[in-house]
N, C-alpha and C positions, 0 to 999 in steps of 0.2 A: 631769037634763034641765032643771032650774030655772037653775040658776047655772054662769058659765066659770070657769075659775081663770086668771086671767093672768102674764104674769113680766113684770112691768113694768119698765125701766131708769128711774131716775131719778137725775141727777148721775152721781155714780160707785158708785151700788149698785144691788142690785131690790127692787122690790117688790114683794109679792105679792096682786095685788089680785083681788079676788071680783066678777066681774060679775054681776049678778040681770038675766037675758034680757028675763023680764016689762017690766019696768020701765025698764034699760037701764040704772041704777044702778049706780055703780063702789064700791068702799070699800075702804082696804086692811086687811089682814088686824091688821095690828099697826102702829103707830106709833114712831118711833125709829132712830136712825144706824144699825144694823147692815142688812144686807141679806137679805132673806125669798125662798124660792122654791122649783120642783119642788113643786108642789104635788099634791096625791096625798087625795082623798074614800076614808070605808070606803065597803065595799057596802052601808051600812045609810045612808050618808049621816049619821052623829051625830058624823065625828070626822075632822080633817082632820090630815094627813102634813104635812110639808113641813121643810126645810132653812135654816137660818141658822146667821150667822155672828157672832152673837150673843156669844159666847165669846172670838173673837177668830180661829177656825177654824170651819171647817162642822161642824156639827151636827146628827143627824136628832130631830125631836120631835115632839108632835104635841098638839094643842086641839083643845075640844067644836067641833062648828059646828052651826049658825053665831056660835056665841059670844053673849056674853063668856064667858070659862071659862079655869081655869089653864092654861099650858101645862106640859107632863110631858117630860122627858127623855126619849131613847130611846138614842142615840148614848151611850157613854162613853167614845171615846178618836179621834173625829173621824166624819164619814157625809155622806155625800152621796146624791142619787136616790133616794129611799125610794120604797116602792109597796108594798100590800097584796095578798096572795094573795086570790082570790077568794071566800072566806068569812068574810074578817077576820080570820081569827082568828092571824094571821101574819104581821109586818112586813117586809118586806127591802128593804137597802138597800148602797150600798158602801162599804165603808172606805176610809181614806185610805190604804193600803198597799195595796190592791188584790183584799182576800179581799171577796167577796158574801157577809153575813151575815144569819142568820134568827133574830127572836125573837119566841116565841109572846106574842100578845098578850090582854089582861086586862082589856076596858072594865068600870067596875061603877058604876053609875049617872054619878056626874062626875067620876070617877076614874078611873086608868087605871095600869094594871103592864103591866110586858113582862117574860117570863122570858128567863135569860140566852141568849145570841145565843151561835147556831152558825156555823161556818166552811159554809157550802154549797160554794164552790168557790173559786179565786183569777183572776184575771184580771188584767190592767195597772191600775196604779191609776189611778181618771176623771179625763179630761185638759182636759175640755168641760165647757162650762155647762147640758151634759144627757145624758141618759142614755146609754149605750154597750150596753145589755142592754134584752131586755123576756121577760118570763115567762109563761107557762099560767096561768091561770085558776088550778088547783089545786097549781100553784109547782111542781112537777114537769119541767118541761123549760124552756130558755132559749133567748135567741136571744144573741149577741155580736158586736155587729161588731169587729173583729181592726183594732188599730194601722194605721193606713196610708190602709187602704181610701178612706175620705171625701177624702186630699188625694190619691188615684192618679186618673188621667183615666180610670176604669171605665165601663162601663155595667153596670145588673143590666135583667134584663127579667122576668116575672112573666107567665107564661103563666096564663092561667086556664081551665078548662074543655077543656083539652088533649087528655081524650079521645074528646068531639065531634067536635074539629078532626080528629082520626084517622081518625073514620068517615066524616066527608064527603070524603076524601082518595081511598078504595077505590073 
């Protein structure tokens, strides 16, 4: 509730910059040609997710915050979208082939491990400059919006409170 995380375009890359609401103060996350972004807090607030391309392809990794502090690998073979299960203690994110991968995570004081990453499930590999999935709390259920959707001329509509509506109906 103190700080946004922004995805800022600049030139032709992003940046990933930290606003402090307090204050109104911008700063970006890291400095350097490559492009930062999907930024992603644990639920303790000591450790921030996020995606660069750093490498030369995307990659998921993740630094102490609010910094300075090393950054640690997470991705080995390309990642986009990372997000933390609800108690931290589990990363996921997607591959560039299209599997949702999970790996339990290891903060210990300003360090940090991930154990090897499991296949959860496969999906289309991410086609967008943002997520295509979002998960429960305790990573246990997903949601995916399906190829297409976004360019078909759909509507969704989202009833709430539906079986009020019922009763006042009788």
């Amino acid at each position: 509730g103190q700080v946004l995380l922004v995805n800022s375009g600049v030139a032709e890359r992003n940046v990933l910059v930290v606003l402090d609401l307090a204050s109104g103060r911008t700063r970006p996350l890291r400095e350097g040609p490559w492009s930062d972004g999907h930024g992603s807090l644990s639920p303790d607030g000591r450790w921030l997710l996020f995606e660069s391309d750093e490498t030369g392809r995307p990659e998921i990794y993740v630094t102490p915050f609010p910094g300075p502090g090393r950054t640690f690998p997470i991705s080995t073979d390309g990642g986009r979208n990372p997000d933390w299960r609800g108690d931290g203690r589990e990363v996921v994110y997607a591959a560039l082939d299209g599997r949702v991968l999970a790996a339990p995570a290891f903060p210990e004081g300003d360090t940090f491990r991930v154990g090897a990453a499991v296949e959860l499930f496969r999906t289309v590999p991410p086609q967008r400059d943002y997520r295509e999935w979002g998960m429960s709390r305790d990573g246990q259920r997903f949601v995916i919006v399906p190829p297409g959707v976004l360019e078909a001329k759909n509507e969704l509509r989202l009833i709430v409170n539906w079986p009020a509506r019922m009763e006042t109906r009788k």
